[in-house]
Phi, psi and omega in degrees: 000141181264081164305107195236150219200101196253095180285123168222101193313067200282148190273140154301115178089008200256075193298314190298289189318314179285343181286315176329289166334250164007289173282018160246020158276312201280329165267019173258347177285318184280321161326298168249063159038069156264172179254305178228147155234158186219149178252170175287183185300143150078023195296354178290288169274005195079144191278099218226017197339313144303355177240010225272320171290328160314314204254355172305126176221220197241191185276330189288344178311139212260345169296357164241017156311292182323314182290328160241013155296296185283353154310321207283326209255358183245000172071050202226128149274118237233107177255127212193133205253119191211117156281138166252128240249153188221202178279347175241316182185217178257133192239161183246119157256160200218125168264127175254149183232085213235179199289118203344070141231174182303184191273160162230177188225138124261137176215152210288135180273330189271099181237171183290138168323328203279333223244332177303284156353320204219026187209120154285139178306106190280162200250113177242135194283345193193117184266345185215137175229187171088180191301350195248344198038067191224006167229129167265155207277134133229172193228066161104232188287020162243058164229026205237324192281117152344296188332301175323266177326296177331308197287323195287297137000292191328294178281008149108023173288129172255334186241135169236110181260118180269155165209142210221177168201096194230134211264177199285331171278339158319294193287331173321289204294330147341292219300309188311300166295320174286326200276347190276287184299345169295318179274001184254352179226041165037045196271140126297142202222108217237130135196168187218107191273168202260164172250114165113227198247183203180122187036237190267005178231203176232138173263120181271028183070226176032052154309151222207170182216105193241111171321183165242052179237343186122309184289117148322101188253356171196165177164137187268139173330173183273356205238305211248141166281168166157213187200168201196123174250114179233146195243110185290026161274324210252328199061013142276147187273127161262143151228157194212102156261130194249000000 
């Protein structure tokens, strides 16, 4: 299986563009035969909390048809970050898009004190993907909970895939915490952060790859969008930038 881990400059608030964007990561995925890519958090609108009520929509929005068109016909599962608005509020979600089923939602459960004002603890239709149902999901600050990973080990998770949105210091205190839970639950542990400005900081990038011994086997700079693949038969690292 092929694992892609997606890095992106997102325009803020500007979903057509950031989908645009999106499908020339996803056709470098498909290029090199991938099964699955994920993008960072909330990559659709950029990470953005103030606008997060405007722009909030359901999983069924047809502006994400195309992601699963091309889920169906390239057999690639497409995680893609958008908030989503329900009947108590707004959740920071990752729209799944896998090879013909239905769309799915991961929403982040765990949310930053920073995150409360303007998001609800969300609700996910699906906690694990892929052909093995063995990666498990996160979203950001809950790779921060102890709790997460456990549960996720628990259930029999072998891959932890994050998706983030983190200023440089962020991702330091990440690199520390993923390269730990990779060696303490023999996890391979993938994530993948954004570039460029966000709310109130700038996201540094360095999307990363962690064995499951702990070492940092890949990672892309603070500067260039692009993807980063690992393919857990070979445990070779790709990286690809544009």
């Amino acid at each position: 299986m092929k694992i892609c881990v997606a890095q992106t400059r997102p325009v803020k608030g500007d979903i057509h563009r950031n989908i645009a964007q999106h499908k020339k990561l996803i056709d470098l995925a498909v290029v090199n035969k991938a099964d699955t890519i994920v993008f960072p958090e909330l990559s659709i609108t950029g990470y953005e909390p103030e606008l997060a009520q405007e722009l909030a929509t359901h999983l069924e929005d047809s502006r994400f048809d195309d992601f699963q068109e091309i889920s169906d016909v390239h057999q690639l599962t497409i995680g893609v970050g958008m908030p989503i608005k329900n009947d108590n509020g707004i959740s920071i979600g990752m729209i799944l898009c896998q090879p013909n089923q239905a769309r799915q939602l991961y929403a982040k459960k765990y949310l930053h004190a920073d995150e409360e004002p303007f998001f609800i603890s969300g609700q996910s239709t699906v906690s694990f993907i892929g052909n093995k149902n063995n990666i498990a999901l996160a979203i950001c600050y809950e790779l921060s909970v102890p709790e997460h990973s456990a549960n996720a080990y628990k259930s029999g998770a072998e891959i932890y895939l994050t998706s983030v949105a983190k200023t440089a210091e962020g991702v330091e205190k990440a690199a520390k915490s993923l390269s730990d839970l990779a060696k303490n639950y023999s996890m391979t542990v993938l994530m993948s952060n954004c570039i460029g400005h966000c709310d109130n900081f700038v996201s540094a990038g360095k999307t990363a790859i962690w064995d499951n011994q702990g070492t940092l086997v890949g990672q892309l700079d603070d500067k260039q969008e692009g993807i980063l693949m690992f393919d857990t038969n070979t445990e070779d690292v790709i990286a690809i930038t544009i």
